[in-house]
C-alpha positions, 0 to 999 in steps of 0.5 A, a space after each residue: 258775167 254776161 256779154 250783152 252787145 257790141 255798140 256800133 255808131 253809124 252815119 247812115 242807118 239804111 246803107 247800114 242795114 243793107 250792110 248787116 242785115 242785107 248782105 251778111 244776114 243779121 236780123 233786126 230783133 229790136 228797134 228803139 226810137 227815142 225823140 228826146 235824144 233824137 237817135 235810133 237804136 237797132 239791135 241785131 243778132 245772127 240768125 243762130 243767135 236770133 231765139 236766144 237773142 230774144 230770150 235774153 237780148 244777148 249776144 248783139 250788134 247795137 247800131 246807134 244812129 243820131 238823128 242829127 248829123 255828125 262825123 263817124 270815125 275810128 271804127 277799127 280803134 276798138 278791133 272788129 266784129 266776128 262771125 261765123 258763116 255758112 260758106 265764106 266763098 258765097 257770102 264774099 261773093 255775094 258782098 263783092 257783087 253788092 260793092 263790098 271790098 274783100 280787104 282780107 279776102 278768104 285765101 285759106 278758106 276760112 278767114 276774111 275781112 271787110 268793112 262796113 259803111 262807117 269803116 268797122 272791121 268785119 272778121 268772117 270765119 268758115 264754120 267747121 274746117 277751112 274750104 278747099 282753096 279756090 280762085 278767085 280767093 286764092 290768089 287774090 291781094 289784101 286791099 286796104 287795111 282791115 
């Protein structure tokens, strides 16, 4: 058994892109549009990901946006998306300063969430140890659910 991806559906396939590929840094790898069915099909991976993602389209983030409109809901019913990150205090800085609610915000320094345009949970996870603590993180509230 392989894992392949995970399928996502979005409401608005540019807000979502400015979220996955813009802010945390996903790549696009592929893009399939299909008239008949009237959606689009956006494959991402991260970078580390990125070569073996095109050798085996495996592991990614599917984001399915349907052309015509419709409601997105639910996005934490299935749980959440996880990431390993560079430097968890930059990347929630650079997310806060683009309008991105810190919902867990990374405290330990090594763990936090925050949520997509359609409302999916998103775990970031500090690669190798935690980070000394630092403010603002450190005394920072959880806001919202996650």
């Amino acid at each position: 058994m392989q894992f392949l991806h995970t399928m996502v559906r979005v409401s608005n396939l540019d807000a979502s892109l400015n979220f996955y590929c813009d802010l945390l840094g996903l790549k696009e790898v592929r893009r399939k549009e299909n008239e008949k069915g009237r959606f689009t099909l956006v494959f991402l991976a991260a970078p580390e990901d990125e070569a073996r993602s095109e050798r085996l389209t495996a592991p990614e983030l599917e984001l399915t946006y349907n052309w015509d409109p419709e409601e997105v809901t639910g996005g934490r019913n299935f749980g959440h998306l996880a990431y390993r990150v560079d430097d968890i205090y930059a990347l929630c800085k650079k997310l806060q300063d683009n309008g991105v609610t810190i919902n867990r915000p990374p405290r330990d320094g090594h763990m936090a969430f925050v949520k997509s345009p359609d409302g999916i949970s998103v775990e970031l996870l500090q690669k190798g140890d935690a980070l000394p603590s630092q403010e603002p993180w450190a005394s920072m509230e959880n806001s919202g659910s996650w």
